[in-house]
KOLKE-425050 format. One record per residue (C-alpha): residue in three letters; x, y, z. Coordinates in steps of 0.1 Angstrom, whole numbers, plus 2048, in hexadecimal, padded with zeros to 3 digits. Layout:
// KOLKE-425050
ALAXYZ;...
This chain:
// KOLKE-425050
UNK70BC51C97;UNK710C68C7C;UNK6FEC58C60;UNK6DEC56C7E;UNK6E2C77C83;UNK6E5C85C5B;UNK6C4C6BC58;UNK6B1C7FC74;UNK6B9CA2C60;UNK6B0C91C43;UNK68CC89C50;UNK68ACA8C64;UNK68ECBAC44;UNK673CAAC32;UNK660CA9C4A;UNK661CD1C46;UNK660CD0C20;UNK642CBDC1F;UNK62ECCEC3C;UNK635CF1C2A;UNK628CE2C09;UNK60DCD4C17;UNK603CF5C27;UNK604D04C08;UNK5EDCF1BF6;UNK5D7CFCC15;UNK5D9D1AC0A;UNK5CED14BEC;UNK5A9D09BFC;UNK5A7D34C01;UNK5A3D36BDB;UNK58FD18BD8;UNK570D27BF8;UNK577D4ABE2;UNK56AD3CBBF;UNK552D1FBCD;UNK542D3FBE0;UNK542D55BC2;UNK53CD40BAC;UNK518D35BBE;UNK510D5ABC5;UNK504D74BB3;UNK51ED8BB9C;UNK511DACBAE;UNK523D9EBD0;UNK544D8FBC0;UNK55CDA9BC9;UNK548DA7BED;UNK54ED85BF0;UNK571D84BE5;UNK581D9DBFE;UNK56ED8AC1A;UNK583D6CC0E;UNK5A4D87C0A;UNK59CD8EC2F;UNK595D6DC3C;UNK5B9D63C39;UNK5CCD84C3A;UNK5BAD8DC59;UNK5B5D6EC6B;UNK5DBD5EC6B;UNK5E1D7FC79;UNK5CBD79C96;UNK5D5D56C97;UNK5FCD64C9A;UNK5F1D76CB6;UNK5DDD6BCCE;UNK5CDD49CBD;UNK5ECD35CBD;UNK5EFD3DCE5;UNK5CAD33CEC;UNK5D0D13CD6;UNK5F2D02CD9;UNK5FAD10CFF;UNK5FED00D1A;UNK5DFCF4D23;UNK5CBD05D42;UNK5ABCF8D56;UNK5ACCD2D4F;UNK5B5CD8D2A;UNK594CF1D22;UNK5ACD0FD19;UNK5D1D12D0F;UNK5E7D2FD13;UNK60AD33D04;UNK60ED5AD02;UNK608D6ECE3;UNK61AD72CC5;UNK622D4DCC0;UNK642D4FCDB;UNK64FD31CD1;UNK658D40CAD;UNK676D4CCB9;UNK685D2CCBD;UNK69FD2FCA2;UNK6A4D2CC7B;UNK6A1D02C7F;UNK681D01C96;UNK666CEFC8A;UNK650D04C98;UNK652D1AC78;UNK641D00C66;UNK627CF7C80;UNK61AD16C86;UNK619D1FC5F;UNK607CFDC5D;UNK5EDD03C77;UNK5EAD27C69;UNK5D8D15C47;UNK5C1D05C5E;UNK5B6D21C71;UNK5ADD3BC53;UNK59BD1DC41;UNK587D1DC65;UNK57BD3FC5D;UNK574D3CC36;UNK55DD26C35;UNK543D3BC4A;UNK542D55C2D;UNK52CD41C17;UNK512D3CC30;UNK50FD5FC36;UNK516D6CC0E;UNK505D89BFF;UNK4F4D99C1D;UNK50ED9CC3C;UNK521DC2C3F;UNK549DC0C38;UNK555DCFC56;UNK53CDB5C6C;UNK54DD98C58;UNK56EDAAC5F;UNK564DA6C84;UNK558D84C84;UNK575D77C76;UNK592D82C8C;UNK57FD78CA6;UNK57BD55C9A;UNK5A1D4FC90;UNK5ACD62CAF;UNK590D52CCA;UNK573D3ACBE;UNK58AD24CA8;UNK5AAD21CBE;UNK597D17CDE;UNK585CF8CCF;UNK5A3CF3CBF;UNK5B9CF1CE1;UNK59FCD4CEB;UNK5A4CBBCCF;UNK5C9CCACC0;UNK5D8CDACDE;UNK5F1CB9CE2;UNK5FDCBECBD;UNK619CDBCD0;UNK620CBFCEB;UNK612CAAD09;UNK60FCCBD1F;UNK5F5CDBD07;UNK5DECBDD03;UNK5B6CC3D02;UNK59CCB3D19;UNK58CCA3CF9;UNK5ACC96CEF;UNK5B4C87D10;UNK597C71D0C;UNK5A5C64CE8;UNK58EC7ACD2;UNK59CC78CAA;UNK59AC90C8E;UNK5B6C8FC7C;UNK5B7CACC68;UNK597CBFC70;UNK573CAFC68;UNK56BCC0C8C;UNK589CD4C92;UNK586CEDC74;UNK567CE1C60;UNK54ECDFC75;UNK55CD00C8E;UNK554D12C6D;UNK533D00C63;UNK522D06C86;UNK52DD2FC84;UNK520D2BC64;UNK4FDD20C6E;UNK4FBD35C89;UNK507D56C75;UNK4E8D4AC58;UNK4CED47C71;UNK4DCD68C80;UNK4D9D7BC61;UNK4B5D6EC4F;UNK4B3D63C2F;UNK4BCD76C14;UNK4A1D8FC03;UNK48AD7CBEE;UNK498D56BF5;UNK47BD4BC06;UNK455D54BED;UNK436D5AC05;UNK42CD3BC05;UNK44BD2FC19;UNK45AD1DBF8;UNK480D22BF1;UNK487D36BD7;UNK4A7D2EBC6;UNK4C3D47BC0;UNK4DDD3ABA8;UNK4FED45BA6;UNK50CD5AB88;UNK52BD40B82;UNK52AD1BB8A;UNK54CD1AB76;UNK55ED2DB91;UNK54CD15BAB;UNK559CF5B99;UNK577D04B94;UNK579D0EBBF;UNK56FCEABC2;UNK58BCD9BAE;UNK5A2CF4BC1;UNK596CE7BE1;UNK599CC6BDA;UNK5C0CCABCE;UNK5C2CDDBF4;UNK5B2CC2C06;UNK5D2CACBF7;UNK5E6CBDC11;UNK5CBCC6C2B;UNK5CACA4C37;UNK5E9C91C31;UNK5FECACC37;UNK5EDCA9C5D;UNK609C90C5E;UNK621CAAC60;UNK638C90C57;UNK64BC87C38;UNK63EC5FC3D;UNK62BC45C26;UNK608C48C36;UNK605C6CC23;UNK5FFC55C00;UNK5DDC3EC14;UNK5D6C61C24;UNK5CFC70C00;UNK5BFC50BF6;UNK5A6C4CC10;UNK5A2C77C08;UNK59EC71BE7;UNK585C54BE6;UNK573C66BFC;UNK56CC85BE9;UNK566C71BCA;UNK54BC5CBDB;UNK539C7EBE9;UNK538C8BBC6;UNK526C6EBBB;UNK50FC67BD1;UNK505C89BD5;UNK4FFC87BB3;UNK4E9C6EBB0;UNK4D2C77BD2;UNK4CFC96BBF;UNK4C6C8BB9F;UNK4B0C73BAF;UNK49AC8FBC3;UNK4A0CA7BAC;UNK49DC98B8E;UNK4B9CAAB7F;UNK4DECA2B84;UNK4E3CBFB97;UNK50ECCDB93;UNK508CDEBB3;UNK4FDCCABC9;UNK51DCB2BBA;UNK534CCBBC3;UNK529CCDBE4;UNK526CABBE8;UNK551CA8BDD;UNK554CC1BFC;UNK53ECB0C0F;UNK552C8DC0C;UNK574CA0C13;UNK563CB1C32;UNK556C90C41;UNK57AC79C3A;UNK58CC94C4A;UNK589C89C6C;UNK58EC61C67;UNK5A8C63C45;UNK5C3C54C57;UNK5B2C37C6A;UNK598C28C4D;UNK59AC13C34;UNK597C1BC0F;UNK573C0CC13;UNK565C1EC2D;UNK572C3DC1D;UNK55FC35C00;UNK53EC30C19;UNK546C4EC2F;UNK54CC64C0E;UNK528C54C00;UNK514C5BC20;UNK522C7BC21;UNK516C80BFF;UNK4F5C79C05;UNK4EFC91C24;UNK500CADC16;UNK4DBCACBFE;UNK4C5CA7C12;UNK4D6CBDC2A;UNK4CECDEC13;UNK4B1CD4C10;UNK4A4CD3C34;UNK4B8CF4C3C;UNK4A0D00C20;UNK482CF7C2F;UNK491D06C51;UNK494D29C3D;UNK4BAD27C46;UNK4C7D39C29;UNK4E9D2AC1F;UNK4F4D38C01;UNK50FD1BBF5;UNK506D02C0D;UNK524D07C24;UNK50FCF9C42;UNK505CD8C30;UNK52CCD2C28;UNK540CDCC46;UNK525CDAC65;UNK514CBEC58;UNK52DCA6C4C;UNK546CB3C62;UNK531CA2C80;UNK531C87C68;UNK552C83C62;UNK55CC84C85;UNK53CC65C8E;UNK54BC55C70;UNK571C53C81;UNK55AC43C9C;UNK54BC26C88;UNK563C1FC69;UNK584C20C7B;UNK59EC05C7A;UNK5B0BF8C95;UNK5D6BF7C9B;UNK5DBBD2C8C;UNK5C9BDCC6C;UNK5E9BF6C69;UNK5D0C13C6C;UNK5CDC2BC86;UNK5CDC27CA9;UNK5BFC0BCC5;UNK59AC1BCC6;UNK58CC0BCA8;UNK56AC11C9B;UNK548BFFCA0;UNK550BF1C7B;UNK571BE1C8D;UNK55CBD2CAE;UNK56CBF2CC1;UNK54ABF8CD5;UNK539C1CCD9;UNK555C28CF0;UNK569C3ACD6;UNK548C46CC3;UNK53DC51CE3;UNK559C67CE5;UNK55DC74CC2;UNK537C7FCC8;UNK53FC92CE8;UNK559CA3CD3;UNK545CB0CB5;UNK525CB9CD3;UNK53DCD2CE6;UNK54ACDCCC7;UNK525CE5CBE;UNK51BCF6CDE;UNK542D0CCDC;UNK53DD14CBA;UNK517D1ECB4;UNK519D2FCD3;UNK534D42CC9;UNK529D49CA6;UNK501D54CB4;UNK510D67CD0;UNK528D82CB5;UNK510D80C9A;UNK4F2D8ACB0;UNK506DA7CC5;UNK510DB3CA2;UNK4F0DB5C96;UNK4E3DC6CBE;UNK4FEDE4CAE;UNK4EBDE4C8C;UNK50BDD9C76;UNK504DB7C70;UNK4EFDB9C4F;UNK4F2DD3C33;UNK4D0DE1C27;UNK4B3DD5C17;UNK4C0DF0BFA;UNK4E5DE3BF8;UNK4DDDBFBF9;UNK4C5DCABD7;UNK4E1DDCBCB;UNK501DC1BCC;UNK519DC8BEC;UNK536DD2BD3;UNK52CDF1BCC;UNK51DDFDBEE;UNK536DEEC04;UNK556DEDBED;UNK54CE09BD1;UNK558DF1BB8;UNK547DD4B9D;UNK55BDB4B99;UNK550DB4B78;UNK551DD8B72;UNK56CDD0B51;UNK55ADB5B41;UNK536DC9B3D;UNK54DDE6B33;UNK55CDD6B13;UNK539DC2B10;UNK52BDE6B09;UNK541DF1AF3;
């Protein structure tokens, strides 16, 4: 009895250690959206962009702490629409040994990333204290309600969602976090227009490079080392299934790269780094959702398909005018909805040693289980886009949602902030 017992404290612990190391490297992702958005924006709006990444996280786990944590892992209210748990995360004062600790801080990662990635959409033309705005209420509200509907039963029976009732999977987030924060993100571009002079007369994109795609490749890499504990640290658990996890991850991210790569290279005619980089994120985004219950394979297809839309997916938002300026809708909205049809199609069934019993129309598991993976990312769509038009387009009603035509010429640093990220460099460079 005692050795049982010293064995369950054992695993409890690393359990702990390795859910609190995988939630750092999490947070590690906040450096990688701040250089990939940098880096593929101009140097007059660094400092702009960088304190919107400060404020993401610093901001939005408080709100999370609060109130979003309640509204997400509560008990869940009016057949598993809402949750409600009281504020202040109640259940941290559950002792020095709870687990709770470590869920919450977990889950804390997930919710800031939520709010990042909306910032590249709407780089280089939205006001600081409307972004400020948007964001508490996205980790506080808009984030942790969705959330509640696919996650909720992650704190316990009691707090199970409607969606995740019917047997909806995303493991660690295709749907959950990356498409949340892609559909805000669409919604918050179309809300704001394009930025001045993206768009010639003649209804052409104009391109807009950014001052440093060394810091973007450099976010990228970061992101990818984060995305090493963004999905099998989902486990929660110190078990083997973290190692195929990272595989499947890995593979993945590898395959986007290259096949966004060549589609680009192919339509461009120019082996295009950006479009590769997005094309890594885009593979991580979409084998998010089915990591745990695909083979190495079909993450290799799913990474490779996600590759190739993330292209052509820039494109077309070009052609709508939907000025994105690092392609932070093509990634997360895009193959986000991917990721989560994918877990639909390519999933493995039980006897395979994957997953779960609803296996994928790859596996003869019928449209059932892709039926309801697609009712997950639709109400998704509806919650989130409606959420994101509705704040963006009351900010602008009060006239704070866009800075002026004269600041956006200027850079946002030194209007908004009264400081130049680079203010150091051209001082020695003139000397």
């Amino acid at each position: 009895m005692e050795t049982e017992i010293a064995a369950t404290a054992v695993q409890t612990n690393l359990n702990v250690v390795w859910t609190l190391i995988a939630g750092i490297l999490v947070f590690t992702m906040q450096a990688g959206f701040a250089l990939v958005e940098t880096g593929f924006t101009r140097a007059k709006n660094a400092a702009n962009i960088m304190m919107k990444n400060l404020m993401d996280f610093a901001a939005g786990a408080l709100a999370f702490y609060v109130l979003g944590a309640a509204l997400m892992f509560g008990a869940s209210k009016a057949a598993g629409w809402l949750g409600w748990g009281g504020l202040g995360m109640p259940s941290l004062s559950a002792g020095e040994g709870s687990w709770d600790w470590t869920f919450f801080f977990f889950q804390t990662m997930f919710a800031a990333t939520a709010a990042t990635i909306v910032s590249g959409a709407v780089a280089e033309r939205i006001e600081f204290k409307s972004y400020l705005v948007y964001s508490v209420l996205v980790s506080a509200v808009v984030y942790p309600v969705s959330g509640h509907w696919m996650w909720g039963g992650l704190a316990g029976e009691a707090s199970q969602g409607w969606i995740e009732k019917l047997g909806f999977h995303d493991f660690a987030g295709s749907t959950v976090v990356h498409s949340v924060g892609g559909w805000i993100a669409l919604a918050g571009a179309m809300a704001l227009g394009p930025r001045i002079g993206k768009y010639r007369p003649d209804g052409s994109a104009n391109p807009i490079p950014g001052h440093s795609l060394v810091l973007g490749t450099l976010g990228v890499f970061l992101l990818w080392i984060g995305w090493f504990g963004f999905n099998p640290g989902s486990y929660t658990e110190g078990v083997g299934s973290i190692g195929r996890v990272a595989m499947t991850t890995n593979l993945a991210a590898c395959a986007g790269t290259c096949a966004a790569l060549a589609t680009a290279w192919i339509v461009m005619g120019k082996p295009d780094l950006t479009m590769a980089l997005n094309g890594t994120l885009a593979g991580l985004v979409a084998i998010t959702a089915p990591c745990d219950v695909v083979t190495a394979n079909a993450s290799i297809a799913i990474g490779a398909i996600a590759g190739v839309l993330v292209v052509f997916s820039v494109f077309a938002l070009d052609r709508l005018h939907i000025d994105d300026p690092v392609g932070a809708v093509s990634v997360h909205c895009v193959n986000g909805v991917w990721g989560t049809l994918a877990t639909g199609i390519f999933a493995a069934p039980l006897s395979a040693g994957y997953g779960n019993d609803l296996a994928g129309l790859a596996y003869g598991g019928g449209f059932k289980f892709l039926g309801i993976q697609l009712a997950g990312a639709g109400a998704t769509a509806v919650w989130a886009f409606g959420c994101g038009w509705a704040v963006f387009r009351v900010l602008k009603a009060c006239g704070i949602l866009r800075v002026s035509a004269k600041t956006e010429l200027k850079g946002l640093d030194v209007v908004e902030h009264g400081e130049d990220a680079y203010a150091s460099f051209q001082f020695f460079s003139n000397i």
